[in-house]
N, C-alpha and C positions, 0 to 999 in steps of 0.2 A: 376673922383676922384680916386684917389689910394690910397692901403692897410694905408699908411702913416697919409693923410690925412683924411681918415675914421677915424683913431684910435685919431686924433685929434679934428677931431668934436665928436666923444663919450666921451671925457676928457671934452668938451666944456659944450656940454648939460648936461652929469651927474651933473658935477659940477655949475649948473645953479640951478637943480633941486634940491642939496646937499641946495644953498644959500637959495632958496623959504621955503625947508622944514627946517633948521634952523631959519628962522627969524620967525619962529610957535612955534618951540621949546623954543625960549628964548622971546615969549610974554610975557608980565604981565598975563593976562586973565589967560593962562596954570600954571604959577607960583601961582595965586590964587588956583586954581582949583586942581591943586596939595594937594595945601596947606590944603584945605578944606578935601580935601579925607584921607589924611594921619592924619587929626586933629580926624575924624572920624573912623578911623579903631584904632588907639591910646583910642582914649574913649571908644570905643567897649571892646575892648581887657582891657583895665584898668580896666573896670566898674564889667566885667567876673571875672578878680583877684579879686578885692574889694569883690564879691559875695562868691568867696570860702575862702580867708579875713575873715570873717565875720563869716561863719559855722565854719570855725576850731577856731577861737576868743571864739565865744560861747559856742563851746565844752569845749577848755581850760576854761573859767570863770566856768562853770560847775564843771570840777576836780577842778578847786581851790576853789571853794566854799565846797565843801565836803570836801574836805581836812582841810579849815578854820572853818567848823562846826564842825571837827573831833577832831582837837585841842582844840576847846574849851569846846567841853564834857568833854575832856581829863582832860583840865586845872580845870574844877569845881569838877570832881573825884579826883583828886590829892588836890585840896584844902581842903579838907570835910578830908582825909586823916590825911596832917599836920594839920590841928586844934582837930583832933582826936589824933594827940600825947599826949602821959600825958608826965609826971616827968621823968619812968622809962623808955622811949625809949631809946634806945641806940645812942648814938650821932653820930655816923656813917650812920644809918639809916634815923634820921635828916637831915646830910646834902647830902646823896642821894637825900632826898625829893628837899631839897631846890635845887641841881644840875636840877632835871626832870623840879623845879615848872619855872628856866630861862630857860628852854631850851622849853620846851613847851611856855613862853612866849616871847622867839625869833621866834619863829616858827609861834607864831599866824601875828607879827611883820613884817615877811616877807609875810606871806600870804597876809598880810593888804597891803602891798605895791604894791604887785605882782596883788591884784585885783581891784587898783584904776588905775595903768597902765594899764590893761586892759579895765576896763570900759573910761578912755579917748582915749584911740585908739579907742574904736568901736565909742564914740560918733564923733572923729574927722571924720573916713570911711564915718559914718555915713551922716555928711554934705559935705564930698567929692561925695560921690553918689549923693545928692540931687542937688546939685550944676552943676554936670555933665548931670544928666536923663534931668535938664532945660534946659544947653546949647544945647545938642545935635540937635532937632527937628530946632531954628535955624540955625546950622551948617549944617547938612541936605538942608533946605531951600537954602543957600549962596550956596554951591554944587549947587544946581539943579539950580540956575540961573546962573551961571559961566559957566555948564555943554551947555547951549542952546548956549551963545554968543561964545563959544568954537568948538562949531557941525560948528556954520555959520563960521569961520574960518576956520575950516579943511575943507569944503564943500568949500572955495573960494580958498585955497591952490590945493587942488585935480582937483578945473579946470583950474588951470594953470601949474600943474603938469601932468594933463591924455596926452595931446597934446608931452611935451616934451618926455615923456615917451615910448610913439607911434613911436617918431621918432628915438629915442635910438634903440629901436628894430629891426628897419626898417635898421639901419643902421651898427650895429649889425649883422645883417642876411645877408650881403655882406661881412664879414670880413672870413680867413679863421679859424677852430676850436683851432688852435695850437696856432695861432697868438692871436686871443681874449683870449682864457685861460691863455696866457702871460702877455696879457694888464690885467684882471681882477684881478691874482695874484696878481701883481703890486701895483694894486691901495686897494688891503686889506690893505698895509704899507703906502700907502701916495693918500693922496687926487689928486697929478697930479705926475702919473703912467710916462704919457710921457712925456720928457721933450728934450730942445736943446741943443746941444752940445760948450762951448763953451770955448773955450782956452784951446783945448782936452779935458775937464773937464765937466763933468756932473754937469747941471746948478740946480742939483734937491739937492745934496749933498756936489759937490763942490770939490770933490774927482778927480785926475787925470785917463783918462781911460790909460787904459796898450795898451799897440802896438797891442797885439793883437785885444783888442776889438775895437782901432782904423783901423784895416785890417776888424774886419765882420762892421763898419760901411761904411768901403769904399765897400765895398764889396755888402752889403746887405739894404747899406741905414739905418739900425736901429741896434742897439744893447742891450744890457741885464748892467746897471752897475753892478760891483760886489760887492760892495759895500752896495747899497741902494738899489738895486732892481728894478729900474725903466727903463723904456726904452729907449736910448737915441737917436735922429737923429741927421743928420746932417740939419741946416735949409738954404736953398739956397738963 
């Protein structure tokens, strides 16, 4: 077997081995399993936000309760005031009061709003959390049995991939280093690195070779497109 032919059954088997371990990749089983895991690290990481959610929720309801208690001290001090006016306050004075006694009761106004949207956000967190802490241990479960009928797939895949593998190498260790570093380059840009030459034309891109690269093919049997990058023969 020659340089040519080696490089052709290393195209053959990679790409045998490429087919086994995609038809694993694009199981259902992996796509549950998948699924499961990333449903799990999303509820982890959610559940985490929800929790500092929640502390800083509470803090905020905290200032706005004081703040709400602080106005309405306010608002009963100022009331006690204007009913403490007589006849001879001055009516400028009056209607300062009356200015402080709406704006302290816009203020309690906003607070009241500001602290009912807060208590329905923590109570909505609240049954998102409980709703989530139930699913998970299921989700979990669905995982770990995905995870077993998955192990026995990669474990039937790896033995009919160890054999191909074996022989890639074996065949591989007969090619020279310059020549495989060419084929392996290659094939980083296209699943079949080597391809035939045909109506001068590289069959991999379809691009016309140049005269010269039709002299190193007469010449050397193989060439480099310039093109696509792939190697081209001649096929006899």
């Amino acid at each position: 077997m020659d340089f040519l032919e080696k490089l052709i059954e290393c195209q053959r088997v990679e790409n045998e081995i490429n087919q086994i371990e995609n038809e694993l990749r694009g199981s259902q089983v992996r796509k549950k399993l998948l699924h499961a895991r990333n449903y799990i690290i999303n509820a982890q990481n959610n559940y985490k936000q929800m929790e500092t959610d929640v502390v800083e929720l509470h803090a905020a309801l905290e200032e706005l309760t004081h703040r709400y208690e602080a106005n309405r001290a306010r608002a009963e001090t100022e009331s006690v005031h204007y009913a403490a006016a007589d006849e001879e306050s001055d009516l400028a004075d009056v209607q300062d009061m009356e200015r402080e006694a709406q704006e302290i009761a816009g203020g309690q106004a906003r607070n009241e709003q500001e602290l009912q949207a807060l208590i329905k956000r923590l109570a909505t967190i609240d049954q998102e959390m409980k709703k989530m802490a139930a699913n998970l241990p299921r989700a979990r479960q669905d995982y770990a049995k995905m995870k077993t009928i998955y192990d026995k797939e990669l474990s039937a895949v790896m033995a009919r991939t160890e054999p191909l593998k074996k022989e890639l190498e074996s065949v591989q260790a007969t090619l020279p280093e310059t020549l495989l570093a060419r084929y392996k380059q290659a094939r980083q840009h296209a699943n079949n690195p080597i391809v035939p030459l045909e109506n001068d034309r590289c069959s991999g891109c379809h691009m016309e070779i140049a005269s010269a690269g039709l002299t190193r093919l007469k010449n050397q049997g193989i060439a480099e497109c310039e093109n696509c990058g792939r190697l081209v023969y001649v096929k006899e």
